[in-house]
gemmi code that builds the backbone of each chain (N, CA, C; Angstrom):
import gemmi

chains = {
    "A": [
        ("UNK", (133.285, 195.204, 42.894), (132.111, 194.335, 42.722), (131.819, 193.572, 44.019)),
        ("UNK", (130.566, 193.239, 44.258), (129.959, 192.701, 45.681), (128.878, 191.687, 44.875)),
        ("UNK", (128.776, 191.220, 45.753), (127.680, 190.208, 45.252), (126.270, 191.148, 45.025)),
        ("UNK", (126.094, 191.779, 45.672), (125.060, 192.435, 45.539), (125.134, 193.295, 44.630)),
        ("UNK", (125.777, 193.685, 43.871), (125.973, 193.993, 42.575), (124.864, 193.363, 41.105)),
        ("UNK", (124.931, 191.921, 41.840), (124.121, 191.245, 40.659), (122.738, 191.164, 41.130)),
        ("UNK", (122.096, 192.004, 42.181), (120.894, 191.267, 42.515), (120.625, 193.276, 41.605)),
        ("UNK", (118.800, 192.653, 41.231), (118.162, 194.320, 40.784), (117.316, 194.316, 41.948)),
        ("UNK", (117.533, 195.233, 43.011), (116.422, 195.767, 43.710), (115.265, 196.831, 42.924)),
        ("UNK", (114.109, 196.856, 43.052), (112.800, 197.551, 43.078), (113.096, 198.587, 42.775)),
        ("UNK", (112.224, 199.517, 42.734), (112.217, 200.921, 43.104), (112.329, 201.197, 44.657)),
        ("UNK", (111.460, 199.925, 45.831), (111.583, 199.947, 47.052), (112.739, 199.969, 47.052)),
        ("UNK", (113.818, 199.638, 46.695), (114.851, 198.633, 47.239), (114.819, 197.309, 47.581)),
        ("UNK", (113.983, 196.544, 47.427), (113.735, 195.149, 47.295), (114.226, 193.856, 46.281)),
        ("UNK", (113.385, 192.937, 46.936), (113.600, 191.947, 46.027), (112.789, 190.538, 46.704)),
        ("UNK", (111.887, 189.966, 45.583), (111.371, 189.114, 46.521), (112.212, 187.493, 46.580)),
        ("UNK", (111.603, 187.089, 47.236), (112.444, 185.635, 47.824), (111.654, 184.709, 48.059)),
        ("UNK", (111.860, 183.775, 47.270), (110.916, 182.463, 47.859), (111.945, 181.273, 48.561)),
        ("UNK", (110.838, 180.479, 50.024), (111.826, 179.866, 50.796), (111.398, 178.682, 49.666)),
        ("UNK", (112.180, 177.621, 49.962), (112.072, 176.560, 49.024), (112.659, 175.577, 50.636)),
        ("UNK", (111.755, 174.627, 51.144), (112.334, 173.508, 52.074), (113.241, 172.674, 51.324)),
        ("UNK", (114.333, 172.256, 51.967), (115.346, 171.542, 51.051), (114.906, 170.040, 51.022)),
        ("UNK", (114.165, 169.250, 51.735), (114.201, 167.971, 52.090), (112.846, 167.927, 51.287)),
        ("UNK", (111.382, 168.435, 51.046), (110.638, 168.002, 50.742), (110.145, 169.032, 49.761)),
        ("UNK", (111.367, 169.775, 49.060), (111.003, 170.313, 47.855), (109.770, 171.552, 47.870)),
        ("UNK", (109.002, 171.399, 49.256), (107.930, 172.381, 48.876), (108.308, 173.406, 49.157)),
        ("UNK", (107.672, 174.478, 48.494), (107.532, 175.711, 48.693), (107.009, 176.712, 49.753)),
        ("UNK", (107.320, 177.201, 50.535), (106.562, 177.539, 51.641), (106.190, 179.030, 51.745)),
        ("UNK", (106.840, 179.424, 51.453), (106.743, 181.442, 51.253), (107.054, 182.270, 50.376)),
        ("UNK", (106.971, 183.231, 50.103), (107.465, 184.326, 49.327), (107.408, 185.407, 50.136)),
        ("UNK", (108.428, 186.159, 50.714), (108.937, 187.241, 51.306), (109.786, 188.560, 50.817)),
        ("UNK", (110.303, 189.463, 51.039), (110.748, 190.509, 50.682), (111.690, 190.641, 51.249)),
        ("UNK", (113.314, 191.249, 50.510), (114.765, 191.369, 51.556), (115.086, 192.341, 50.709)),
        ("UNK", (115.601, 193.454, 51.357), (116.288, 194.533, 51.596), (117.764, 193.712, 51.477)),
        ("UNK", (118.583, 194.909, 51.053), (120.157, 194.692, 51.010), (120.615, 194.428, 52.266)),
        ("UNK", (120.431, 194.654, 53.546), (120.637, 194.366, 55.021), (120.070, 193.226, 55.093)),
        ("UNK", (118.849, 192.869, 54.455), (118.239, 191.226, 55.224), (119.529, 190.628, 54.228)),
        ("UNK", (119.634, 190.505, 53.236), (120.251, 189.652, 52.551), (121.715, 189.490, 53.196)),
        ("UNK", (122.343, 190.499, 53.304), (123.512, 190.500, 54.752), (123.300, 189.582, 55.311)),
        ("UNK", (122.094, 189.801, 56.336), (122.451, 189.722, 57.470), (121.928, 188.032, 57.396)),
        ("UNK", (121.447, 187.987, 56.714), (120.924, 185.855, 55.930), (122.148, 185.182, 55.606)),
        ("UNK", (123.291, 186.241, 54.740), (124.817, 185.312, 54.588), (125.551, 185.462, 56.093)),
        ("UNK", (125.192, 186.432, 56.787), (126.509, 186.664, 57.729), (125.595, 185.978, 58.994)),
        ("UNK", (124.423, 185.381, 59.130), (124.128, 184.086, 59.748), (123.580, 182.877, 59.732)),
        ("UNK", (123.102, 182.748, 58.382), (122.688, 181.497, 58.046), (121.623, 181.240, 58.092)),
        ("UNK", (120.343, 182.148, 58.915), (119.027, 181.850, 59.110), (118.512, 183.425, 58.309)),
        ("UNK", (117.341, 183.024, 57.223), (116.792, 183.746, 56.776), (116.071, 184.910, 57.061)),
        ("UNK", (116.051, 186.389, 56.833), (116.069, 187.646, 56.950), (114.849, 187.973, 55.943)),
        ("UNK", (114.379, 188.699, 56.580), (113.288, 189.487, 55.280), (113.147, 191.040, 55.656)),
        ("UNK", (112.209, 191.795, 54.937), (112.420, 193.340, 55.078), (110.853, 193.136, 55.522)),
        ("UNK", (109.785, 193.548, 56.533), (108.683, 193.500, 56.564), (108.207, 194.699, 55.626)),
        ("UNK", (107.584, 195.447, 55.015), (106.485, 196.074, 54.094), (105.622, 196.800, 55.005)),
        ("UNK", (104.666, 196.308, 55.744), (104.253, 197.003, 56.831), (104.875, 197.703, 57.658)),
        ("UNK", (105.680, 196.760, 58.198), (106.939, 197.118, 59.652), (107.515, 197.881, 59.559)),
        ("UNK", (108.244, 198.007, 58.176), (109.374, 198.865, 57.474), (110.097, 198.923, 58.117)),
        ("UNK", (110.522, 197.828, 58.134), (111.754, 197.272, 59.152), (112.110, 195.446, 58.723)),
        ("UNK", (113.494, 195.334, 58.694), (114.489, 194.193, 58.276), (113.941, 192.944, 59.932)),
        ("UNK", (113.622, 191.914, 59.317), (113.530, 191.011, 60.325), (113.950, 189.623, 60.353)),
        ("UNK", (114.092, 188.804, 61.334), (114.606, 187.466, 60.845), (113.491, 186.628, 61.289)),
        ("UNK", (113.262, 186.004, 60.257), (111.979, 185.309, 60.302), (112.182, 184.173, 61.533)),
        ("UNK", (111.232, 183.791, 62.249), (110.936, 183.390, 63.302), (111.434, 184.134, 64.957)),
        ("UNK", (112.030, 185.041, 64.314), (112.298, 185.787, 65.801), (111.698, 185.706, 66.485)),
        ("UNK", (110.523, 185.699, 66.834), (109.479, 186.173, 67.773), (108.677, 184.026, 68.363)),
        ("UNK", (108.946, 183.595, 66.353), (107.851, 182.628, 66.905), (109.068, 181.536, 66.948)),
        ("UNK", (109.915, 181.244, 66.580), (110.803, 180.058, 67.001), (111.053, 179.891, 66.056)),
        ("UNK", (110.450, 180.302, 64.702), (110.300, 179.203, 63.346), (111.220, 179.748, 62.230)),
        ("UNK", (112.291, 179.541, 62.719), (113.440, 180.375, 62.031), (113.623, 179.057, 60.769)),
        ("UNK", (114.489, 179.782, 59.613), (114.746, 178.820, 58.679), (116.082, 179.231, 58.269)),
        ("UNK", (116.823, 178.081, 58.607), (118.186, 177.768, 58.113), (118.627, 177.443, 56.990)),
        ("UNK", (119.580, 177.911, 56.626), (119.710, 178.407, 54.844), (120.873, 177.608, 54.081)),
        ("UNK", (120.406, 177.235, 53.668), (121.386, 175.678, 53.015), (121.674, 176.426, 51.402)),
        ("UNK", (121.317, 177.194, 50.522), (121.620, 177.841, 49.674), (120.827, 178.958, 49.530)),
        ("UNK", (122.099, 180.020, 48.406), (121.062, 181.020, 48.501), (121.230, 180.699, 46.605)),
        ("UNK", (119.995, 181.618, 45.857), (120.450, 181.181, 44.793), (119.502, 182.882, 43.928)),
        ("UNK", (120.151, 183.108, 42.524), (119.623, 184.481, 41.804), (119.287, 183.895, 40.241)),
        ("UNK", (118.122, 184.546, 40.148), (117.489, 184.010, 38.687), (118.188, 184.803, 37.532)),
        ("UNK", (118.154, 184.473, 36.355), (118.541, 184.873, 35.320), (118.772, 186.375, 35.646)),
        ("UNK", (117.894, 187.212, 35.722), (118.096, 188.016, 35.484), (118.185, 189.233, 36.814)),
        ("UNK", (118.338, 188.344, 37.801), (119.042, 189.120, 39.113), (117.718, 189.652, 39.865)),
        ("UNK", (116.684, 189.091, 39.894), (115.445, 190.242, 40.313), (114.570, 189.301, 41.163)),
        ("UNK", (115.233, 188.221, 41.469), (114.459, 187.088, 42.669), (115.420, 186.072, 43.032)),
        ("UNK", (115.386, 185.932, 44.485), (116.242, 184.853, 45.152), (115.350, 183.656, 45.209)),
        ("UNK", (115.883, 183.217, 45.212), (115.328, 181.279, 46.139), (116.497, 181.006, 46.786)),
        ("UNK", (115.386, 180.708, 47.938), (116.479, 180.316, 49.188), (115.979, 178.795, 49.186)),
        ("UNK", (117.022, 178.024, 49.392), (116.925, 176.657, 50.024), (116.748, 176.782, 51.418)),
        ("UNK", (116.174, 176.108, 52.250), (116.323, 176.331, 53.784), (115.518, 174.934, 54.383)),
        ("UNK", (116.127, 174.663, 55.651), (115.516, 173.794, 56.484), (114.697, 174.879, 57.634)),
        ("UNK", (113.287, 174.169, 57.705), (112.476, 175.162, 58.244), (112.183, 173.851, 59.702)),
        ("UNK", (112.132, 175.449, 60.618), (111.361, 175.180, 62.274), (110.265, 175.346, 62.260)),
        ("UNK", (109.380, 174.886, 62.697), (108.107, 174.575, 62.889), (107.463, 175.215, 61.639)),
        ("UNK", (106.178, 175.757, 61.619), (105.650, 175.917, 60.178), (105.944, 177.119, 59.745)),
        ("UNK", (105.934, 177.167, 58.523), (106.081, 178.648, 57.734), (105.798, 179.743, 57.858)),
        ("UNK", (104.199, 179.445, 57.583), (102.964, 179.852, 58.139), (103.060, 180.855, 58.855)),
        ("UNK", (102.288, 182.275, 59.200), (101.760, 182.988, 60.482), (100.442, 182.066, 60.927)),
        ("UNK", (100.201, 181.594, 59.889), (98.170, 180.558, 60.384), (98.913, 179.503, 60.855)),
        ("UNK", (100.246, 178.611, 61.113), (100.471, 177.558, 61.698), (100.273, 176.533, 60.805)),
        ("UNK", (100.483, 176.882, 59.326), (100.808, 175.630, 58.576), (101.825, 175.741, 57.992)),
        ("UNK", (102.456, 174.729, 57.673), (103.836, 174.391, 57.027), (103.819, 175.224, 55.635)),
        ("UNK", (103.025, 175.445, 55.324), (103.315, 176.061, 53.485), (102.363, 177.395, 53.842)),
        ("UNK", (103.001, 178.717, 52.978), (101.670, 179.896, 53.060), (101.035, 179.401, 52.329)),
        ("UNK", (100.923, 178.678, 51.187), (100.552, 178.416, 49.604), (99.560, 177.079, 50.109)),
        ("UNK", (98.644, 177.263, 51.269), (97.452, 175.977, 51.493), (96.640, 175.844, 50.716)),
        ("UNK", (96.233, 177.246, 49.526), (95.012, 177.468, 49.293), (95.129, 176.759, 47.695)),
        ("UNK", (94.244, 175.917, 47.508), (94.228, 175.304, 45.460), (92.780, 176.365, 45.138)),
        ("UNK", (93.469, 176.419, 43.860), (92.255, 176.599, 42.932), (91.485, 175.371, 42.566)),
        ("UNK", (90.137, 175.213, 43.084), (89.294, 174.169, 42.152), (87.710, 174.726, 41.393)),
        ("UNK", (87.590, 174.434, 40.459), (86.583, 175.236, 39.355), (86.239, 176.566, 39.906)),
        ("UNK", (85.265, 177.454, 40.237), (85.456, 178.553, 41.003), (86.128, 179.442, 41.811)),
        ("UNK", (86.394, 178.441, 42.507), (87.178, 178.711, 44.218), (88.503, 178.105, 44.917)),
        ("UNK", (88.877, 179.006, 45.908), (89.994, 178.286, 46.201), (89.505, 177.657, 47.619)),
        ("UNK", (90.053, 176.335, 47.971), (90.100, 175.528, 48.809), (90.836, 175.044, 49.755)),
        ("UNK", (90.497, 174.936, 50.921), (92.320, 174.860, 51.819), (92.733, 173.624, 51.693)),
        ("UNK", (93.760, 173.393, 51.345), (94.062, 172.115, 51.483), (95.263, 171.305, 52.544)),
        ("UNK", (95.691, 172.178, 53.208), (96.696, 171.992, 54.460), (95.619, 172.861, 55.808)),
        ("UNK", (95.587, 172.044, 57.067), (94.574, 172.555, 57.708), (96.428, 173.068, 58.925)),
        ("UNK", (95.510, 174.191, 60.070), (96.965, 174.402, 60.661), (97.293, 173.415, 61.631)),
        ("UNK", (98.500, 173.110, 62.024), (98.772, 172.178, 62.722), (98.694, 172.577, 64.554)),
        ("UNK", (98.012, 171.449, 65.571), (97.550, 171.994, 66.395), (98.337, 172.920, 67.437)),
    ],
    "B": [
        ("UNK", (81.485, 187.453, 44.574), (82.858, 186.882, 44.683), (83.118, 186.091, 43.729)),
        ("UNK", (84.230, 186.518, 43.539), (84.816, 185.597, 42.261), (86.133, 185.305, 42.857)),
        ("UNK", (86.830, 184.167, 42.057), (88.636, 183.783, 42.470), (89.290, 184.985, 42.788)),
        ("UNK", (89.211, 185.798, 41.620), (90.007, 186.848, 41.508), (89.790, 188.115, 43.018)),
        ("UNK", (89.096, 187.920, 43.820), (88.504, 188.578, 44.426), (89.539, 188.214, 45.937)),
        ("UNK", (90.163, 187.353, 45.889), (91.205, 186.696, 47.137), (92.372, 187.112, 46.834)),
        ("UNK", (92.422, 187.332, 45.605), (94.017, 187.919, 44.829), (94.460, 189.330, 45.263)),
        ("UNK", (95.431, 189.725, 46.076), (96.316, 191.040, 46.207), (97.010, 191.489, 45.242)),
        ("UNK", (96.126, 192.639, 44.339), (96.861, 192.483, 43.319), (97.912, 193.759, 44.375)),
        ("UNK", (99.465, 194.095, 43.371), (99.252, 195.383, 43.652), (99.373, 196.810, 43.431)),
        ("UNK", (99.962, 197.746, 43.481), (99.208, 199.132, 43.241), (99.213, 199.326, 41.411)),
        ("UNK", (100.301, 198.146, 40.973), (100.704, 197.831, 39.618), (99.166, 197.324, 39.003)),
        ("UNK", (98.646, 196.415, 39.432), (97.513, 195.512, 39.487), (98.175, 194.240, 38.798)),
        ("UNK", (99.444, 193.811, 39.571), (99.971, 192.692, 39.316), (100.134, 191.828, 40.428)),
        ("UNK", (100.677, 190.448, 40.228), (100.918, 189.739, 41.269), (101.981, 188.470, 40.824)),
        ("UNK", (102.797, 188.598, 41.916), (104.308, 187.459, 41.662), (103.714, 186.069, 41.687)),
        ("UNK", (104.080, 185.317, 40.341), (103.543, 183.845, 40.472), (104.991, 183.446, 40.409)),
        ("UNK", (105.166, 182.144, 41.178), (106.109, 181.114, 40.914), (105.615, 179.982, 40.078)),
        ("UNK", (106.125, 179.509, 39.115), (106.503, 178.025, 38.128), (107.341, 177.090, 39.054)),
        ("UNK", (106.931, 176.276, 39.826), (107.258, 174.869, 40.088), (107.233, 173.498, 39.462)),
        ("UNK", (108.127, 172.801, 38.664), (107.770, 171.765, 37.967), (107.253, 170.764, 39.013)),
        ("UNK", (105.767, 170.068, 38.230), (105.946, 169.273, 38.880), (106.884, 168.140, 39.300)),
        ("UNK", (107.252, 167.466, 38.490), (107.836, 165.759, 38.440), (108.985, 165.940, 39.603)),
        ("UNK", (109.501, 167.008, 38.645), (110.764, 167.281, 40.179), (110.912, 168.183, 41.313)),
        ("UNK", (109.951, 169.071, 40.987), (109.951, 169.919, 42.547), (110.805, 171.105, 42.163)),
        ("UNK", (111.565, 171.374, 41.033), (112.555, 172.461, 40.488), (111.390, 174.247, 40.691)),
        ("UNK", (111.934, 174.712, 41.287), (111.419, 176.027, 41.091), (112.261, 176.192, 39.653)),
        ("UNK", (111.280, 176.535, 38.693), (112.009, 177.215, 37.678), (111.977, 178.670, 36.957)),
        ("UNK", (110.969, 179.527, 37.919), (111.094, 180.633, 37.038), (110.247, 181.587, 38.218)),
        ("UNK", (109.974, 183.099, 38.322), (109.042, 183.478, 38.713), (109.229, 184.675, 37.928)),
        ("UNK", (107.412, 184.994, 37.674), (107.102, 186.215, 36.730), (105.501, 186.776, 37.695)),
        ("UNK", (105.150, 187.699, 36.590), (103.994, 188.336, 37.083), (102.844, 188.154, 36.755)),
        ("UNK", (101.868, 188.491, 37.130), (100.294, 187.996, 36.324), (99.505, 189.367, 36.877)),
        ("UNK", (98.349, 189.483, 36.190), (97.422, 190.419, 35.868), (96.369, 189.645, 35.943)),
        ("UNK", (95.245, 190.280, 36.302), (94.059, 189.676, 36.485), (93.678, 188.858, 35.083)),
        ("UNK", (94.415, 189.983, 34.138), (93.810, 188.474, 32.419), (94.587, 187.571, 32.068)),
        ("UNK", (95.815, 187.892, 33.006), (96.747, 186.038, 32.601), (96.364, 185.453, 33.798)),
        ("UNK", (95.760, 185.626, 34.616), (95.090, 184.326, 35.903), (94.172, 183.604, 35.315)),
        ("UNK", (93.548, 184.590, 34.354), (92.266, 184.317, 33.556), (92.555, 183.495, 32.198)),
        ("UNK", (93.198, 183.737, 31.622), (93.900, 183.045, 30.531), (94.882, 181.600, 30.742)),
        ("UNK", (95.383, 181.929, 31.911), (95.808, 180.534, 32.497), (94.682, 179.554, 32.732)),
        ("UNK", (93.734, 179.658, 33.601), (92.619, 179.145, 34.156), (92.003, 178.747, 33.082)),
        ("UNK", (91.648, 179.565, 31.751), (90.704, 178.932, 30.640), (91.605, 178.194, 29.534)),
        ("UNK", (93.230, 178.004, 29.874), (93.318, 177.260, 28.609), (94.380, 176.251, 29.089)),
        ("UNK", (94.534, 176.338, 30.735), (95.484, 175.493, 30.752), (97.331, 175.744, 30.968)),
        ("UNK", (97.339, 176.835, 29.873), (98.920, 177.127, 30.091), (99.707, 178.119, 30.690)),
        ("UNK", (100.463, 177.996, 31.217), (100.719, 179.404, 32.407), (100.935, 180.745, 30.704)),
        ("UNK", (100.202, 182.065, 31.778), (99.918, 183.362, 31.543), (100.620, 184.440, 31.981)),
        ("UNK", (101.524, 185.060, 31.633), (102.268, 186.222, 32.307), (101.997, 187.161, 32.089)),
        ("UNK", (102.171, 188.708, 32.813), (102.660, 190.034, 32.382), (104.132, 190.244, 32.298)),
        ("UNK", (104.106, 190.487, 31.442), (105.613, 191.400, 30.992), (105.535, 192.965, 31.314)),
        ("UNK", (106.455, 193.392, 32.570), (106.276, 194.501, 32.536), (107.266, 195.386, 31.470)),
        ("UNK", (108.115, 194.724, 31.232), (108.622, 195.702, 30.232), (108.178, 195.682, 28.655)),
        ("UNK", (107.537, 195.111, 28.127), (106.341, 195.333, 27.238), (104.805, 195.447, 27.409)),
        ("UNK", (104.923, 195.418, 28.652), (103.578, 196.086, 28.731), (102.021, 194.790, 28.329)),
        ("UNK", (102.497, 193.949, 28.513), (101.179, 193.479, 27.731), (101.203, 191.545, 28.099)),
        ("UNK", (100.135, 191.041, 28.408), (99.976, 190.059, 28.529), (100.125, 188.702, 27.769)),
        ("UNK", (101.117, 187.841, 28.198), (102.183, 187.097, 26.860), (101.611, 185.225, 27.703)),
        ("UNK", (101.581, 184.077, 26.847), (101.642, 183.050, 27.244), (103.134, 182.507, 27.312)),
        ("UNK", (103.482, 181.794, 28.062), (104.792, 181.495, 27.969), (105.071, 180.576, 26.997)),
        ("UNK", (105.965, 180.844, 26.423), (106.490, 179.838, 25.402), (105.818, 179.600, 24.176)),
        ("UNK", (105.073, 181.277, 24.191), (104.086, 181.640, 22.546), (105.051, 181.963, 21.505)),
        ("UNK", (106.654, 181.913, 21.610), (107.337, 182.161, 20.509), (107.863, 181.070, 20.797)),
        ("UNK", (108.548, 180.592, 21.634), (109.554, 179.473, 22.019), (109.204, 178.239, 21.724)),
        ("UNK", (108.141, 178.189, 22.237), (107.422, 176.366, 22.275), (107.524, 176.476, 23.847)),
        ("UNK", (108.289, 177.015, 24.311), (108.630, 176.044, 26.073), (107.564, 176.607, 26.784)),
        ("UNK", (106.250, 175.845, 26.324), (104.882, 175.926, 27.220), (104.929, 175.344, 28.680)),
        ("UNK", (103.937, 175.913, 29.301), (104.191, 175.379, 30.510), (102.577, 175.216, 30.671)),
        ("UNK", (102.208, 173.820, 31.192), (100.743, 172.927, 31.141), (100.773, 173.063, 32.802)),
        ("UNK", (99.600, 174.021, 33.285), (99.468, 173.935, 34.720), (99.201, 172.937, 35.444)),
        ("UNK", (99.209, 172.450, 36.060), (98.281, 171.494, 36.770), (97.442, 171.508, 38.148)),
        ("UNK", (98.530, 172.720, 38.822), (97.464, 173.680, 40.441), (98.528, 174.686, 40.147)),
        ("UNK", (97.020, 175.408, 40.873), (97.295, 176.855, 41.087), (97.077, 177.272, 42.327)),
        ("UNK", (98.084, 177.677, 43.569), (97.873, 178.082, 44.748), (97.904, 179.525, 45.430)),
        ("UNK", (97.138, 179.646, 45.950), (97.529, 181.119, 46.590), (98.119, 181.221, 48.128)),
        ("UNK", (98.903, 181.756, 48.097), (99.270, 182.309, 49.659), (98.232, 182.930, 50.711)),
        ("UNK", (98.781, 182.445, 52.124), (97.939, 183.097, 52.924), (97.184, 184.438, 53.187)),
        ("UNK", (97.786, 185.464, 52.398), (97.695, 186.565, 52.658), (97.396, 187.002, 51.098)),
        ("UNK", (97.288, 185.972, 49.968), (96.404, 186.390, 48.851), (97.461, 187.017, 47.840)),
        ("UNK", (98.946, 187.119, 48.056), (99.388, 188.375, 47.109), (100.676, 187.678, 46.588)),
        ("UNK", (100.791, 185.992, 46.589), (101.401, 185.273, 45.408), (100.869, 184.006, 45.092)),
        ("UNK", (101.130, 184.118, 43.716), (100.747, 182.771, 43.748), (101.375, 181.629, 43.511)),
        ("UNK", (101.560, 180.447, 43.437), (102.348, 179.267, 43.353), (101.564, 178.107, 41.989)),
        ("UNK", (102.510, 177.921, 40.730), (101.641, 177.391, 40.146), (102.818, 176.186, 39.898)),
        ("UNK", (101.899, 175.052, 40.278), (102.629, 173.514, 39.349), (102.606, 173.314, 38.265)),
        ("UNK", (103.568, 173.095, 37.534), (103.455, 173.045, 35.733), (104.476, 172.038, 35.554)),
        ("UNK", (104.057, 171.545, 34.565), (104.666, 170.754, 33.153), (105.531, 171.553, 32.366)),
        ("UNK", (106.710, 171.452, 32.779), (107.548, 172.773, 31.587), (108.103, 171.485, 30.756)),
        ("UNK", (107.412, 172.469, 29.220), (108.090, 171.884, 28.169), (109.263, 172.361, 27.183)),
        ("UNK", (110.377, 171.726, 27.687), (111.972, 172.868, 27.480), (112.542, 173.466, 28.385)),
        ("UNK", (113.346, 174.363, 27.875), (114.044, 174.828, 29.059), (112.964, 175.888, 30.034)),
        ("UNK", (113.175, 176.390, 31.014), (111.881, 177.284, 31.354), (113.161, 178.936, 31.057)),
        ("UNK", (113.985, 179.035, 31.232), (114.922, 180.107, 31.037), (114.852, 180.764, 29.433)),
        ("UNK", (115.405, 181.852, 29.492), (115.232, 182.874, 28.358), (117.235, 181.892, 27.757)),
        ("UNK", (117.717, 181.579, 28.926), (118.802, 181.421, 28.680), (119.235, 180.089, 28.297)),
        ("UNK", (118.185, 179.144, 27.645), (118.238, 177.899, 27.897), (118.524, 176.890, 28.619)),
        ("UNK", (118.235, 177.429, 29.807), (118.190, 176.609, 31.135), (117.635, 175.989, 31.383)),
        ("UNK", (116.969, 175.021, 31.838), (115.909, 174.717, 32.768), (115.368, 175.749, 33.789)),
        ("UNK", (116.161, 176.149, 34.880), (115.585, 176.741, 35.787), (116.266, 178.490, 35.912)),
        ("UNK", (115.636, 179.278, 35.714), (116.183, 180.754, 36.109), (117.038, 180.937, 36.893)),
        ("UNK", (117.098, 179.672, 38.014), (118.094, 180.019, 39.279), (118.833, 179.292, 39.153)),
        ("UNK", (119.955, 179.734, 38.137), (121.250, 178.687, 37.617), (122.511, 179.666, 38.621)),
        ("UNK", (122.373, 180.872, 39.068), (123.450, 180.800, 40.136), (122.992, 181.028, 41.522)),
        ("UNK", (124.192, 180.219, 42.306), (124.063, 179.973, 43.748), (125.026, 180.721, 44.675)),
        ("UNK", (124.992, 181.302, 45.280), (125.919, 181.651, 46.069), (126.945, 181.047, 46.647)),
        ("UNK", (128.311, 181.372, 46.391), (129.244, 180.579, 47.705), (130.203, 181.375, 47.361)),
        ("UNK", (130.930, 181.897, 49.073), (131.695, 183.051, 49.243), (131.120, 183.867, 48.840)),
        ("UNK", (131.381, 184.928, 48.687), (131.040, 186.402, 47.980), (131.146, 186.842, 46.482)),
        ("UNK", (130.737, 185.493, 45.745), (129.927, 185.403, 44.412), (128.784, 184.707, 44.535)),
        ("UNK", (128.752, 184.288, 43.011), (127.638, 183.819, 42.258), (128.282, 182.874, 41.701)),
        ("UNK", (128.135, 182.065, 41.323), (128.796, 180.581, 40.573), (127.687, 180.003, 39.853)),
        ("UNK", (127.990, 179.820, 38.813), (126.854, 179.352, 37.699), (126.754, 177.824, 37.980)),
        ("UNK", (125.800, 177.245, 37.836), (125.488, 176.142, 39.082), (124.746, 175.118, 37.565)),
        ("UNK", (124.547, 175.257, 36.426), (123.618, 175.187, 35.245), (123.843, 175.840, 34.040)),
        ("UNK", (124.261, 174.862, 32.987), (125.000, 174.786, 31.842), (123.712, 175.367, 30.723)),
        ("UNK", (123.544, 175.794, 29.957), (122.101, 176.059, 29.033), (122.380, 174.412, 28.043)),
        ("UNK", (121.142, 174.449, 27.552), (121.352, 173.216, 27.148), (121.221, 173.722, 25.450)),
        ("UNK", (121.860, 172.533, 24.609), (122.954, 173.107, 22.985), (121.878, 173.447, 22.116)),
    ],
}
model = gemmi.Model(1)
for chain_id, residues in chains.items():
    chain = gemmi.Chain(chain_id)
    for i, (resn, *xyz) in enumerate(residues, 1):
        res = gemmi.Residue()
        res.name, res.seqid = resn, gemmi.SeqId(i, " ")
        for name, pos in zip(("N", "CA", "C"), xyz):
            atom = gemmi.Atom()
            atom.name, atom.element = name, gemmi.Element(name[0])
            atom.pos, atom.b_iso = gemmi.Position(*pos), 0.0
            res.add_atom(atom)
        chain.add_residue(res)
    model.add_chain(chain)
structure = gemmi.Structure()
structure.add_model(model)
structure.setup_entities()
């Protein structure tokens, strides 16, 4: 038995993941990890995802700085979604805001409600 | 254009919502939605799921009681989750939990982190 035993990957091989900021509770992403991102997230501490497009395992902020450090990892009832706790570097965001999740529903439409930071 | 028109569903014609309580910030659950539980959420108030393994569009906590009273509904940058704030009334778990993500990782398990309640 492995830990990964208890997670259900996809038919991809997946599994999605939401970051959860540890200090201010919000929610900032929902991403995708492969059995290697999830590795490679315990065996360094900063969060891993599988890109979909890329088709390829990546560690989030590689490129932009905005890596997120992983204070827990955690599996839902029934093994088929992580939440990660994490302290996040600069914003979440690819648009440069702290949360992907800017957009509210109000009567019709959705509305931004986090603008990106400069 | 309509709401639904920003939404990624996908090739399923589904899309991953997260349940965030409000009061405390608890991620407690994530499931799926279909264009008629976005729709059914939106017109009555209470979060709307698909069940993929029955096939068919369920309110939460239509047998249980443990309704969940939205209060926002957000979408991600890229349109293909959504994030909803709710009022969970009861446990939000099948397992009488509060939150789905009752285990956490440490070492190379899972450790049950959340007792079901009696």
């Amino acid at each position: 038995m492995t830990l990964l035993d208890a997670v259900r990957f996809n038919d991809a091989g997946l599994v999605p993941a939401i970051a959860q900021e540890a200090e201010s509770g919000r929610v900032l992403m929902m991403a995708w990890m492969n059995a290697e991102a999830i590795n490679q997230t315990i065996a360094t501490g900063f969060a891993h995802y599988y890109s979909r497009s890329r088709r390829q395992q990546w560690q989030k902020g590689e490129s932009s700085g905005h890596v997120q450090r992983v204070r827990a990892i955690h599996l839902d009832c029934d093994g088929d979604t992580i939440l990660l706790t994490i302290d996040q570097t600069g914003p979440a965001c690819h648009t440069n805001r702290q949360s992907c999740f800017y957009r509210r529903l109000e009567g019709d439409g959705w509305v931004t409600i986090e603008e990106p930071v400069a």
